[in-house]
Backbone of each chain as ProteinMPNN parsed JSONL, in Angstrom:
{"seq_chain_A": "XXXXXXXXXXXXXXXXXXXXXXXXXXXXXXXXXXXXXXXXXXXXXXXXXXXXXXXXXXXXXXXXXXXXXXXXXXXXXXXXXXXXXXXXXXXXXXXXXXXXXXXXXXXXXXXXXXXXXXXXXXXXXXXXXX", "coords_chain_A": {"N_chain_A": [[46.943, -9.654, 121.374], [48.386, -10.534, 117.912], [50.17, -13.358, 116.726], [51.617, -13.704, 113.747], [51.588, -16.271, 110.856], [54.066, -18.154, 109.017], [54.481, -17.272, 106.043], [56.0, -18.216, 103.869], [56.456, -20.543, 104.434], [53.806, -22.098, 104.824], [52.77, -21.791, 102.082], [54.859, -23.128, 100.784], [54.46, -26.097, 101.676], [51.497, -26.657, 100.921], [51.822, -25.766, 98.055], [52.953, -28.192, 97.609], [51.558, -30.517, 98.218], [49.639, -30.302, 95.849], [51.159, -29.667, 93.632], [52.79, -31.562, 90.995], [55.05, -34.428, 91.741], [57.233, -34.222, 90.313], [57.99, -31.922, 90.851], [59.901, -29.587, 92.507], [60.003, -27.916, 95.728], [60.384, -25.056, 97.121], [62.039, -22.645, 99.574], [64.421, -21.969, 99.538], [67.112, -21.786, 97.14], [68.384, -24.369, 95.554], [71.098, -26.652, 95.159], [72.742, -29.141, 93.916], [70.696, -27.368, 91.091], [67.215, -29.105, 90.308], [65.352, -30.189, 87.81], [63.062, -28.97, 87.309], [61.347, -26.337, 89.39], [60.053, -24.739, 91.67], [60.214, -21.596, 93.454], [59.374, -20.109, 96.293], [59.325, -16.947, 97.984], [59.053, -14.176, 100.661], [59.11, -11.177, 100.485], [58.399, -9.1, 101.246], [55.426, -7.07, 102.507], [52.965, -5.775, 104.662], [51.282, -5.727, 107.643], [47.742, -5.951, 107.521], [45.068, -6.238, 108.588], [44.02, -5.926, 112.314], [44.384, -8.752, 112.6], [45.029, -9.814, 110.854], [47.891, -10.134, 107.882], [49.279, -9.457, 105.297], [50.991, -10.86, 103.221], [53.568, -9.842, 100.587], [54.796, -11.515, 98.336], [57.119, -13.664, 96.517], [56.965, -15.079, 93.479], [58.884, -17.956, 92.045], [59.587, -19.687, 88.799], [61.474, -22.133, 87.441], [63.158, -23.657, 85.224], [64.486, -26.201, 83.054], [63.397, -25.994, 80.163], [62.686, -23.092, 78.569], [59.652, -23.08, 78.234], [58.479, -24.611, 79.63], [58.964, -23.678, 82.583], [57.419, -21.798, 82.28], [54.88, -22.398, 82.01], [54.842, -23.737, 84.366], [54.618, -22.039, 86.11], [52.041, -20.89, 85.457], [50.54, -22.834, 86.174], [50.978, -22.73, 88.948], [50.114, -20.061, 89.547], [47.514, -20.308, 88.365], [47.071, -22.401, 90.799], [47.143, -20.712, 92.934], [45.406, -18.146, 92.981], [42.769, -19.316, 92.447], [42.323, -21.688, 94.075], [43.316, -21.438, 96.25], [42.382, -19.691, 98.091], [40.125, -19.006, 100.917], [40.86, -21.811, 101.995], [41.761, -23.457, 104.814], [44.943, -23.353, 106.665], [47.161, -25.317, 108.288], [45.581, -23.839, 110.447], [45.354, -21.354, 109.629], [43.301, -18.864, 108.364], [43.515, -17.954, 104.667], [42.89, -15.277, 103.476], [42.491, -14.083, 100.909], [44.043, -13.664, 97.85], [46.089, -11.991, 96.284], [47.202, -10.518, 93.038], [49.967, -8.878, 92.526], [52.49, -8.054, 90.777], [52.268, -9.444, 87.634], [53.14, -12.688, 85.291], [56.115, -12.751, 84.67], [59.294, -12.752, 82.415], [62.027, -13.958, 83.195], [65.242, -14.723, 83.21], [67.465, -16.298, 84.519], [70.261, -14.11, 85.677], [72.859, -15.2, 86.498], [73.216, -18.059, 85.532], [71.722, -18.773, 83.041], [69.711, -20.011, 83.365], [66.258, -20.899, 82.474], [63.652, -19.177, 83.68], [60.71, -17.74, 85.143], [58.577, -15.436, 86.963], [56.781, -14.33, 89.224], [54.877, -11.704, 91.426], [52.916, -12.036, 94.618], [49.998, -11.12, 96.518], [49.203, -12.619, 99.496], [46.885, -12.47, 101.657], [46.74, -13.542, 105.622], [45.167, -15.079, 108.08], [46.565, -14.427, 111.582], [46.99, -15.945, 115.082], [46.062, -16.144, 118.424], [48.291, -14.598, 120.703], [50.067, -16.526, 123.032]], "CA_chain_A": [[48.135, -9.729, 120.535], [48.48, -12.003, 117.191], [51.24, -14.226, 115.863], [51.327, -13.999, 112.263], [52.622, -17.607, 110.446], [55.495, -18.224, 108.251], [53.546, -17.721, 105.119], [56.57, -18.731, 102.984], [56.313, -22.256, 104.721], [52.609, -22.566, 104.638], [52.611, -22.019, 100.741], [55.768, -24.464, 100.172], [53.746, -27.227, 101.606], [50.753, -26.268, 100.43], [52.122, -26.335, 96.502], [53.934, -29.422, 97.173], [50.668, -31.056, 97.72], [48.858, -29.731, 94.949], [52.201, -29.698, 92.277], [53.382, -33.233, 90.472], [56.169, -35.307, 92.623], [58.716, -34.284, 89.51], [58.474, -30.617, 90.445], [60.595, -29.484, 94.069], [58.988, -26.78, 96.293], [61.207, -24.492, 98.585], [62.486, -20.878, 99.635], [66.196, -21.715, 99.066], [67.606, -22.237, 95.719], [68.907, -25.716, 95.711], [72.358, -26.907, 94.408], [72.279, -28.258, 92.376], [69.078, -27.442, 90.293], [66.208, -29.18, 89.75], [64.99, -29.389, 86.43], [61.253, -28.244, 87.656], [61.817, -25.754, 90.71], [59.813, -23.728, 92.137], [61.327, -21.064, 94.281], [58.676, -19.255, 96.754], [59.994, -16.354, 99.379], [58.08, -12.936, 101.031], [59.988, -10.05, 99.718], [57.948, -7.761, 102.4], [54.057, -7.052, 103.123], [52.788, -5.626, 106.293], [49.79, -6.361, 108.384], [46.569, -5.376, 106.604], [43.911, -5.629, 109.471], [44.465, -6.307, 113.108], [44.076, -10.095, 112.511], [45.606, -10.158, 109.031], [48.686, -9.895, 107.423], [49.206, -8.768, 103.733], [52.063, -11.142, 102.609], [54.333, -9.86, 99.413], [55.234, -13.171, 98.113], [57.963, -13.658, 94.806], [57.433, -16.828, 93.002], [60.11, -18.007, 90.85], [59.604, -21.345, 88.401], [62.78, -22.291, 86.905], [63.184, -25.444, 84.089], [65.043, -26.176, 82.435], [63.34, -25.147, 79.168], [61.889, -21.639, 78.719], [58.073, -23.098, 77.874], [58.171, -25.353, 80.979], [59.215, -22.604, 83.759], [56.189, -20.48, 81.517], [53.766, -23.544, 82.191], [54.81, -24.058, 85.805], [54.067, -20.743, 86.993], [51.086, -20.495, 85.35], [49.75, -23.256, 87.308], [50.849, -22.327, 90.521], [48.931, -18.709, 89.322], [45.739, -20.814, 88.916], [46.33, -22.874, 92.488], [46.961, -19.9, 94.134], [44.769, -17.442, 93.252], [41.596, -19.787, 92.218], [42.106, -22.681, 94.587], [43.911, -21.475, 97.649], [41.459, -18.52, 98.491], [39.047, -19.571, 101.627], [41.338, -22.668, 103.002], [42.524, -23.683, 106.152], [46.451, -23.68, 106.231], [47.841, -25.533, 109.513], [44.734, -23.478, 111.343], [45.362, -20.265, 109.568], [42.751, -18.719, 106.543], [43.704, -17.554, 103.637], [41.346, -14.949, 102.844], [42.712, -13.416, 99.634], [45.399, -14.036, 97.036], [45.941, -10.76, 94.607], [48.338, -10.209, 91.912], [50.987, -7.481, 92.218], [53.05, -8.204, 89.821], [52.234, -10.562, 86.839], [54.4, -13.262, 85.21], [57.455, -11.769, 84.063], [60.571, -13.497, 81.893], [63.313, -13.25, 84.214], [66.048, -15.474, 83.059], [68.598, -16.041, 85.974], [71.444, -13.616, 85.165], [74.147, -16.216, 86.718], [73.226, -19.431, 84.947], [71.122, -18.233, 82.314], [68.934, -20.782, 83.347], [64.662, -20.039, 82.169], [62.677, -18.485, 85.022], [59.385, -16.961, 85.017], [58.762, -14.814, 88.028], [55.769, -12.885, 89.647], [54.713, -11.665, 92.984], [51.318, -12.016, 94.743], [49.971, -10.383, 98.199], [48.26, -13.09, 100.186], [46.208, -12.027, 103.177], [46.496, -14.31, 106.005], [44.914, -14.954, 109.589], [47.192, -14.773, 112.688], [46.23, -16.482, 115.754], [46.187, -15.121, 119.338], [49.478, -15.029, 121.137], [49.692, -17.512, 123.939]], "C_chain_A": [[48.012, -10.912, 119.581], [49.897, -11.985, 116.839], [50.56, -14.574, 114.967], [52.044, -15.784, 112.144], [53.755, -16.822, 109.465], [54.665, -18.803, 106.913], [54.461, -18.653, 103.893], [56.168, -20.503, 102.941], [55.122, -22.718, 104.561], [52.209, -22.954, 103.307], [53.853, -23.142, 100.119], [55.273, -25.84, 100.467], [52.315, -27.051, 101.196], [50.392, -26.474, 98.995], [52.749, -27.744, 96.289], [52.667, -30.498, 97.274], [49.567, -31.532, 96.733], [49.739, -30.127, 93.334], [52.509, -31.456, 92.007], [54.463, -33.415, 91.353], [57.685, -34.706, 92.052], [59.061, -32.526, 90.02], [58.827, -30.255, 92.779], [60.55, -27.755, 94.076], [60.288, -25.915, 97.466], [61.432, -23.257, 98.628], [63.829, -21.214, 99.871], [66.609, -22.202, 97.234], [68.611, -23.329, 95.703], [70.103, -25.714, 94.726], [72.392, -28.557, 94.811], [70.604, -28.479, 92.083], [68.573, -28.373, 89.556], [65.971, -29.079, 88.239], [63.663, -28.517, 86.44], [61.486, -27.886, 89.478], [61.078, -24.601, 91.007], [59.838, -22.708, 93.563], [59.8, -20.151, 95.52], [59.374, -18.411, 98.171], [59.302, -15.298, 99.518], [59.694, -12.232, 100.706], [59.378, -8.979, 100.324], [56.441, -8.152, 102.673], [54.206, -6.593, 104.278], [51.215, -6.079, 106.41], [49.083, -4.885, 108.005], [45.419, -5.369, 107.922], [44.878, -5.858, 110.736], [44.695, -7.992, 113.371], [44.864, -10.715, 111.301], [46.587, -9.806, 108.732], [49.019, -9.864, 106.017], [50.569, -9.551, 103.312], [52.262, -10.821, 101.208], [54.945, -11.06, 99.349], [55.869, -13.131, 96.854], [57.645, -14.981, 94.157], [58.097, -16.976, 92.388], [59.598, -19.195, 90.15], [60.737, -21.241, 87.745], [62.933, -23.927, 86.866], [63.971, -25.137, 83.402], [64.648, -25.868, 80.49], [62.429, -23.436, 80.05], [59.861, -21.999, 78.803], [57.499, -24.356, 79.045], [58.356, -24.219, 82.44], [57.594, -21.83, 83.257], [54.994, -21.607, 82.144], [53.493, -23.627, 83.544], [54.315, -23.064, 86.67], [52.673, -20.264, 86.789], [49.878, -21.856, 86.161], [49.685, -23.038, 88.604], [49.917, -20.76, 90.343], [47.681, -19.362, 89.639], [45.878, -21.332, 90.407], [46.441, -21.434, 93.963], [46.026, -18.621, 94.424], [43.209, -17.854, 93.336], [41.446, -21.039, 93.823], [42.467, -22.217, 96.177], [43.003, -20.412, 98.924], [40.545, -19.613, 99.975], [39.509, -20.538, 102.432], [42.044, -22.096, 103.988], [44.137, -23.901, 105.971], [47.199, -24.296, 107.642], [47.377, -24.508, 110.654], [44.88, -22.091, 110.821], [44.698, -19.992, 108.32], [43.549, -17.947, 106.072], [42.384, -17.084, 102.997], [41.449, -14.425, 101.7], [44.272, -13.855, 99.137], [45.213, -12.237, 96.111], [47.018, -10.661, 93.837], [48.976, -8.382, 92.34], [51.541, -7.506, 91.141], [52.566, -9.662, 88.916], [53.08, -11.408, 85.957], [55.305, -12.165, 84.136], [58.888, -12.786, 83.931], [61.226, -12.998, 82.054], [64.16, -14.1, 84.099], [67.217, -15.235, 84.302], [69.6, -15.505, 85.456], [72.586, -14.709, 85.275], [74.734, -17.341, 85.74], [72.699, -19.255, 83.359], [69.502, -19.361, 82.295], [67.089, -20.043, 83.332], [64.472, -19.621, 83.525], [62.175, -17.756, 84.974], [59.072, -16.816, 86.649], [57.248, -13.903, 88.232], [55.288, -12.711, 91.264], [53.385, -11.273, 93.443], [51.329, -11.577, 96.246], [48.562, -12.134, 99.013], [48.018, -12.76, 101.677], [46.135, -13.459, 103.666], [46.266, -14.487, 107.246], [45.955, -15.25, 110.819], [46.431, -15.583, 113.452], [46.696, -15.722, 117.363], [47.331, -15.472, 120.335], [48.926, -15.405, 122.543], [50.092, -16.468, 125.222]], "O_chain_A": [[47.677, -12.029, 119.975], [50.636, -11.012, 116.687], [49.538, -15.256, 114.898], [52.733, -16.361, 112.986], [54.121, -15.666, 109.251], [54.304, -19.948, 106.64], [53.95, -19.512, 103.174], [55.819, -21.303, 102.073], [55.104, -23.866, 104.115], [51.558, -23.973, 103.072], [53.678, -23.841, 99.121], [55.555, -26.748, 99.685], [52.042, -28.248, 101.29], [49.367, -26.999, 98.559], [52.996, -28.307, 95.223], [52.695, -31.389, 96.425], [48.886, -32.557, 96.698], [49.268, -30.628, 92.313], [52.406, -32.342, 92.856], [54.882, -32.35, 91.807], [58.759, -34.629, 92.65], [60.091, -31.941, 89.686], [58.223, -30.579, 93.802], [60.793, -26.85, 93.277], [60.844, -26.417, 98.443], [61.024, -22.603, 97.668], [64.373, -20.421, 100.639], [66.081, -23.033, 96.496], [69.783, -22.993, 95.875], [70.168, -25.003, 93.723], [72.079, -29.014, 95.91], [69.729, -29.231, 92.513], [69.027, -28.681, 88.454], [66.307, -28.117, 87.547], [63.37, -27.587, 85.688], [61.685, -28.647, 90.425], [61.462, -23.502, 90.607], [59.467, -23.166, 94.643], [59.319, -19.298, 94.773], [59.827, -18.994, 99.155], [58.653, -15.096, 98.492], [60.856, -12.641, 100.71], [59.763, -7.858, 99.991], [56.144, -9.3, 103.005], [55.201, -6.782, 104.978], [50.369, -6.544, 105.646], [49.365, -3.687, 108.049], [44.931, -4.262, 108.149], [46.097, -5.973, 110.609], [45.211, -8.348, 114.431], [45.163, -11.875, 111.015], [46.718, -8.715, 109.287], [48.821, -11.039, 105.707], [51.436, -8.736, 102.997], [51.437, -11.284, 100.421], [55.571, -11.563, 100.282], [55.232, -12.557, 95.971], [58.293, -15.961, 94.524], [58.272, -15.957, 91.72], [59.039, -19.945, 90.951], [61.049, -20.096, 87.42], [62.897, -24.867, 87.66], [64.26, -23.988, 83.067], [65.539, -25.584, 79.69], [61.976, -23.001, 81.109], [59.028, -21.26, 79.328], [56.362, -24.811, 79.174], [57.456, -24.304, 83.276], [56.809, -21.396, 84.1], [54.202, -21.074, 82.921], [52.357, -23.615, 84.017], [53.719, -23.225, 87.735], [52.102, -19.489, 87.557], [48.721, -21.693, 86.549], [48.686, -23.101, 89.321], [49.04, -20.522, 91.174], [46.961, -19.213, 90.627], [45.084, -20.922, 91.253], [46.08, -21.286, 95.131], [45.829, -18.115, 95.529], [42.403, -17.181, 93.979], [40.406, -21.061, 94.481], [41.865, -22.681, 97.145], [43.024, -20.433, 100.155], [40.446, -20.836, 99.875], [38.998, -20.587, 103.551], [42.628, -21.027, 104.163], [44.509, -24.663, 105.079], [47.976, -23.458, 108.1], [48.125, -24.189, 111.577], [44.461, -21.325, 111.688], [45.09, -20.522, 107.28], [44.294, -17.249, 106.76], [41.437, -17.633, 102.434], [40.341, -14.181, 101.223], [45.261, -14.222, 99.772], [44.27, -11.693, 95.536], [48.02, -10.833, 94.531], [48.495, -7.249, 92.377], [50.968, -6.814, 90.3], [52.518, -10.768, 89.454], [54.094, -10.751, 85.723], [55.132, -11.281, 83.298], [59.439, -13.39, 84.852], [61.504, -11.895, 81.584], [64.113, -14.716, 85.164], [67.638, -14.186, 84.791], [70.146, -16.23, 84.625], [73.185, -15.078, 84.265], [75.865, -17.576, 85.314], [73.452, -19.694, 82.489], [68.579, -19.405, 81.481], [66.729, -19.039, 83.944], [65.317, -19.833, 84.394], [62.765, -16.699, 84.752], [59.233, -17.727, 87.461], [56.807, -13.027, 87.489], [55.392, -13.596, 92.113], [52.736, -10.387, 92.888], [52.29, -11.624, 97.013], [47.358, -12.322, 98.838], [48.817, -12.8, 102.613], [45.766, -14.41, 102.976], [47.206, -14.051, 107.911], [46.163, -16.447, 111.016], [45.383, -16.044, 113.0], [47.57, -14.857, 117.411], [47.337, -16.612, 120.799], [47.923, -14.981, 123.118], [49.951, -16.84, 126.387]]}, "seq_chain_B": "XXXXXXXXXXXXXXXXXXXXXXXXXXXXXXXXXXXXXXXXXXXXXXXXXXXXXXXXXXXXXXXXXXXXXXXXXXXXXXXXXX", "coords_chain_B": {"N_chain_B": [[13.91, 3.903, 104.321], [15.599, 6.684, 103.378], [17.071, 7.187, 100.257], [20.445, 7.758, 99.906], [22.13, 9.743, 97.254], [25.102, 9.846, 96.004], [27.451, 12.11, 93.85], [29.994, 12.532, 92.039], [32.339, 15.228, 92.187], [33.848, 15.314, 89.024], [35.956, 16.599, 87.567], [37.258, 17.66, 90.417], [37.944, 15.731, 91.211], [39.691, 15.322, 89.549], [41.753, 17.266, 89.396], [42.716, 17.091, 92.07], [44.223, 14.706, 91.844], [46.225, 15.459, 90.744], [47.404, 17.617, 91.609], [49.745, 19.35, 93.352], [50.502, 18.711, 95.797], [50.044, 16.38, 95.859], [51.554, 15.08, 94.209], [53.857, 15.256, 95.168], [54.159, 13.759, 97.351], [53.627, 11.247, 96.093], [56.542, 11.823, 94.737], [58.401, 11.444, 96.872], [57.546, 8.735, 97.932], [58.668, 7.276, 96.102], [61.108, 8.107, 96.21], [62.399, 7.172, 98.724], [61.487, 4.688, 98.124], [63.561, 3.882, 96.207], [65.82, 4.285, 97.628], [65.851, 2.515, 99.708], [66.827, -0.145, 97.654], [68.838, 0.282, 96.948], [71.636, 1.368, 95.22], [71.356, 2.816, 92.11], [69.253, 2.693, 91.753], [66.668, 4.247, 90.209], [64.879, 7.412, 90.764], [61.179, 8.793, 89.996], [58.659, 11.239, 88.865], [55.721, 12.455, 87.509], [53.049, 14.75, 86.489], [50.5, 13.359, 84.768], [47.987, 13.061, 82.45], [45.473, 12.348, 83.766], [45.759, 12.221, 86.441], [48.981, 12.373, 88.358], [51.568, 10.683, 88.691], [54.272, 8.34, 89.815], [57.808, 6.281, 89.461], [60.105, 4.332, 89.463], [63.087, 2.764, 87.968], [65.345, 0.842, 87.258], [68.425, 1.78, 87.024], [70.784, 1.262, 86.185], [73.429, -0.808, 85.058], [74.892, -2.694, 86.816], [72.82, -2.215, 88.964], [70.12, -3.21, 88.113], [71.187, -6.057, 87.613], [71.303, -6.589, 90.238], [68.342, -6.339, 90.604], [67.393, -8.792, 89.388], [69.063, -10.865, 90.314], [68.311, -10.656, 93.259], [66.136, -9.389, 93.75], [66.247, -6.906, 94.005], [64.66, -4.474, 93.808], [62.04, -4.847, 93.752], [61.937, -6.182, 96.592], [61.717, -3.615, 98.186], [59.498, -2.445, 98.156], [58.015, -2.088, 100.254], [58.926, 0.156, 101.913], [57.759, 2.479, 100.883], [55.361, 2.322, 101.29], [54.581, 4.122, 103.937]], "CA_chain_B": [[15.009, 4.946, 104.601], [16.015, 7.226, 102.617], [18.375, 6.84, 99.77], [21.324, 8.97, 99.378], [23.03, 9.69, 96.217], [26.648, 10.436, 95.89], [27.848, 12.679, 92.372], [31.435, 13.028, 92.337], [32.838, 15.971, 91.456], [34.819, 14.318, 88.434], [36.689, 17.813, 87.693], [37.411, 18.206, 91.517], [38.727, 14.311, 91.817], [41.221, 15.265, 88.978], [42.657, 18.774, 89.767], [43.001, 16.661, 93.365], [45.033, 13.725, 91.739], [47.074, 16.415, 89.312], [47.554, 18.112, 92.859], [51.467, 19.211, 93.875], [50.555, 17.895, 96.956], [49.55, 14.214, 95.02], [52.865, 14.455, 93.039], [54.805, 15.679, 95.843], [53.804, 12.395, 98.287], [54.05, 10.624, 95.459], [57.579, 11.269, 94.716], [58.633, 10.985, 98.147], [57.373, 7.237, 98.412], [59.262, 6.913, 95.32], [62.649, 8.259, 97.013], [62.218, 5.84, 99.765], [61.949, 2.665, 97.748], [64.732, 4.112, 95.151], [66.854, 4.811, 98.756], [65.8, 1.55, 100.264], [66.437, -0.564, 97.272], [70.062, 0.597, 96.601], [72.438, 2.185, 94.303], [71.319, 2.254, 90.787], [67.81, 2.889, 90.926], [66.407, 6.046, 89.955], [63.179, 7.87, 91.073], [60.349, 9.911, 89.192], [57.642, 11.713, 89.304], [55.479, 13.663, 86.998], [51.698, 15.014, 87.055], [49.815, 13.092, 83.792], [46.526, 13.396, 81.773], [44.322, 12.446, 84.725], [46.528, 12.004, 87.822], [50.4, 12.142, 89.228], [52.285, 9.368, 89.042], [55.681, 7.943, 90.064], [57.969, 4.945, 89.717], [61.369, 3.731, 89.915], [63.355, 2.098, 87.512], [66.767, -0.146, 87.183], [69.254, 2.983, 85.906], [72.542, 1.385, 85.93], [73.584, -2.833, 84.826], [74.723, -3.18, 88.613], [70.31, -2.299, 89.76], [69.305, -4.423, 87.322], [71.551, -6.978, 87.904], [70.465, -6.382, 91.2], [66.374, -7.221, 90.823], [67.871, -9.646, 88.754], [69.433, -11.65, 91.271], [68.299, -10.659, 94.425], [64.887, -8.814, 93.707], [66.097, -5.651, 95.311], [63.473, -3.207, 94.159], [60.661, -5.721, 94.671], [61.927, -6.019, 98.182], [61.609, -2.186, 98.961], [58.08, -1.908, 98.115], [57.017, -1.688, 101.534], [59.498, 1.434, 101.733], [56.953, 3.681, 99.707], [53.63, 2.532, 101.95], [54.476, 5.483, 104.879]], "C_chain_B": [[15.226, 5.596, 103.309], [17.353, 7.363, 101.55], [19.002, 7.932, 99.289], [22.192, 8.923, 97.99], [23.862, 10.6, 96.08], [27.032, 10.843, 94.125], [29.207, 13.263, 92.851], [31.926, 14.037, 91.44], [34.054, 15.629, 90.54], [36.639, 15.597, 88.365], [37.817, 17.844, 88.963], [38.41, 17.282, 91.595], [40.412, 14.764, 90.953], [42.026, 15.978, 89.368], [43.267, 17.593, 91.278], [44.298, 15.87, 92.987], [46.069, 14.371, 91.178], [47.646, 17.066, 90.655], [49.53, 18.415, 93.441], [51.672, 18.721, 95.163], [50.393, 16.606, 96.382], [50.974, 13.988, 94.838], [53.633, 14.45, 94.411], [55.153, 14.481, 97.205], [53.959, 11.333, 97.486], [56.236, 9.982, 94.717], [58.512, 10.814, 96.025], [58.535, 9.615, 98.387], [58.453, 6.743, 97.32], [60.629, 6.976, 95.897], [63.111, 7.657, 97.824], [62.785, 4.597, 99.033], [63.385, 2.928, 96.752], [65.58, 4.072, 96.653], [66.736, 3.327, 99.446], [66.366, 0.179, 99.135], [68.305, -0.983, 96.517], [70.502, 1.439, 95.497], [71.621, 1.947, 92.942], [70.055, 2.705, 90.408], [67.628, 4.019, 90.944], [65.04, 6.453, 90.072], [62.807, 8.877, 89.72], [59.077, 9.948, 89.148], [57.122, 12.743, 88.401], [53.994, 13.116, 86.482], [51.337, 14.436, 84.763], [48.349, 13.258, 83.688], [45.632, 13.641, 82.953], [44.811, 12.149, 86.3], [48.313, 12.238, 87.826], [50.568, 10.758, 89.344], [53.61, 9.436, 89.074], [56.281, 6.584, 89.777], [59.19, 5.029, 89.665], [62.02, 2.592, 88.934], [64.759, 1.559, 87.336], [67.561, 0.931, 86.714], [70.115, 2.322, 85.287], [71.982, -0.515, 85.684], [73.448, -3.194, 86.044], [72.969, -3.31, 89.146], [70.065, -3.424, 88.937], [69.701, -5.743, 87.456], [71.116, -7.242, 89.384], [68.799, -7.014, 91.71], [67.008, -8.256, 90.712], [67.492, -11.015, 89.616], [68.697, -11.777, 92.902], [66.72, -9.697, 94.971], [65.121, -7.287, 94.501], [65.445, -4.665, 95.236], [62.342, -3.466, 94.578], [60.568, -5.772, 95.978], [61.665, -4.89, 98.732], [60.659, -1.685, 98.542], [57.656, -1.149, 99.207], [57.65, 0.182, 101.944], [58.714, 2.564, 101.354], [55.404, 3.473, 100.905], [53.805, 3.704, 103.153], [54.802, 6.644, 104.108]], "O_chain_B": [[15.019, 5.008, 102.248], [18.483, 7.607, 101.973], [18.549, 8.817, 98.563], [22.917, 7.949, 97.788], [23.666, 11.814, 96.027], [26.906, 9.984, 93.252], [29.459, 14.118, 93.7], [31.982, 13.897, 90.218], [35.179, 15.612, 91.041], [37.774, 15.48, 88.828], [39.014, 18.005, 88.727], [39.554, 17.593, 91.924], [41.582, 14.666, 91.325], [43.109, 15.53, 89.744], [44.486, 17.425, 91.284], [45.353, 16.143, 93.56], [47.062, 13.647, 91.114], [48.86, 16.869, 90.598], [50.285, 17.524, 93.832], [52.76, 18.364, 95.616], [51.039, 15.752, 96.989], [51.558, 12.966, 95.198], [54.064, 13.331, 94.692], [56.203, 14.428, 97.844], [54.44, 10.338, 98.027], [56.841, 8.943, 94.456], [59.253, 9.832, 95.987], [59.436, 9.15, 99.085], [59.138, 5.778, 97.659], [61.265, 5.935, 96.057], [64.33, 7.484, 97.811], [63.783, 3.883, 99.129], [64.202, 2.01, 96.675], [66.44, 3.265, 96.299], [67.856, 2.946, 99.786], [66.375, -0.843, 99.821], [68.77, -1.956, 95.924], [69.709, 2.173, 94.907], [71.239, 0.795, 92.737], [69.682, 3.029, 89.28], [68.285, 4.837, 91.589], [64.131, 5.852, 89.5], [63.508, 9.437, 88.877], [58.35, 8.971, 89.331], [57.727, 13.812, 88.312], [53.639, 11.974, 86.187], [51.821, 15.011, 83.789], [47.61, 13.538, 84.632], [45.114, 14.727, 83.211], [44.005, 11.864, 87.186], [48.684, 12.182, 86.654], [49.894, 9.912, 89.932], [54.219, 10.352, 88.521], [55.49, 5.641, 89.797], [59.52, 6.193, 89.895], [61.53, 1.469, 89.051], [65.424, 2.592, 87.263], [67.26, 1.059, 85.527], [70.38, 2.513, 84.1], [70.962, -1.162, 85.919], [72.48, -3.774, 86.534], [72.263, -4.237, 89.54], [69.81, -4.547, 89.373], [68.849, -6.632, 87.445], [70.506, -8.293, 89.576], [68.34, -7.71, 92.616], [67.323, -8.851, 91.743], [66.526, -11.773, 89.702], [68.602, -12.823, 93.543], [66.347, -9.434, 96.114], [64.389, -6.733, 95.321], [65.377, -3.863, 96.168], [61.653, -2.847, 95.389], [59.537, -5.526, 96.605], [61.321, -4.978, 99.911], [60.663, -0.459, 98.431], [57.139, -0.033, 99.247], [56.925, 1.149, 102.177], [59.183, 3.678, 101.591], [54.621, 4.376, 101.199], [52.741, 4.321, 103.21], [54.782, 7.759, 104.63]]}, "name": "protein", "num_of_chains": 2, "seq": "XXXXXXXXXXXXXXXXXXXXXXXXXXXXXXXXXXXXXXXXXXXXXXXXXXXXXXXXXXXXXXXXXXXXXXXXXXXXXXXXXXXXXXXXXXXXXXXXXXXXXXXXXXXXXXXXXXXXXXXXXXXXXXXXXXXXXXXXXXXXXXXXXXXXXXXXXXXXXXXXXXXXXXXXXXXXXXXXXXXXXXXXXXXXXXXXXXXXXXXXXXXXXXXXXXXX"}
């Protein structure tokens, strides 16, 4: 039997190491907002091998301009599909990142605040239940 | 050893993908995530150039406001994989 992780949490610390100090990492939407926020939560996936799990992952960036949210997401694109591939995550690999969806200008209906949005599948190793 | 070579019947692959069985599994996964995803969204399904395809799109303000906010067709992907 495996126990998958909590991929949301693995990738919120994960980017918070990787992202500048000015920009705040989480899967809740903070009140109040951030001017540099990036939002990460699983929105589904199922398990891809017997060992592996296929996380659907949403990212959100949300700045306060439109060409900073556009900027922010496109780095977390590069650390997650170029950089994150192959590591260790709190004992669990990361053997693939893929693109499902690519960025997409999704202004927050509520606030109208910017936010650039896309969703990626990362495969990731369980470990064997105790 | 001997090497084998595979020639795909290109013809065969299409009629297969064009298939009322293709479309017909196809819209089905579609009805799912439109049914899983809520009110608003709307399914479809219809056999093109070289394959069947389907998808699902925002009908009404409410769906859209919907992704919008709360990603609800993104979330009912998985809906469509059985």
């Amino acid at each position: 039997m495996v126990v998958f992780p909590d991929v949301e949490a693995l990738l919120c610390t994960w980017l918070r190491t990787h992202l500048p100090t000015t920009v705040t990492v989480g899967n809740k939407l903070p009140n109040p907002r951030p001017d540099l926020f990036v939002l990460v939560q699983r929105h589904g996936g199922t398990r891809y091998t017997v060992v592996t799990d296929a996380a659907q992952i949403g990212l959100e960036c949300w700045a306060v301009h439109d060409y900073k949210a556009h900027d922010l997401l496109q780095q977390c694109r590069w650390l997650l599909l170029y950089c994150l591939p192959g590591r260790i995550l709190d004992g669990h690999t990361v053997y693939r990142v893929d693109e499902m969806g690519g960025p997409s200008n999704l202004p927050d209906p509520i606030s109208s605040m910017p936010r650039w949005v896309m969703e990626l599948q990362v495969h990731v190793r369980g470990t064997a239940a105790a | 050893m001997k090497r084998v070579r595979i020639v795909l019947n290109r013809k065969g692959v299409r009629d297969l993908l064009r298939s009322p069985e293709v479309l017909a599994d196809l819209k089905r996964r579609a009805e799912a995530i439109a049914a899983a995803a809520g009110d608003g969204m709307e399914p479809s399904a219809m056999v093109g150039k070289n394959r069947a395809r389907a998808s699902v799109i925002t009908a009404t303000h409410s769906a859209r406001r919907a992704e919008a906010v709360t990603r609800a067709l993104t979330r009912a992907i998985d809906a469509g994989r059985n």
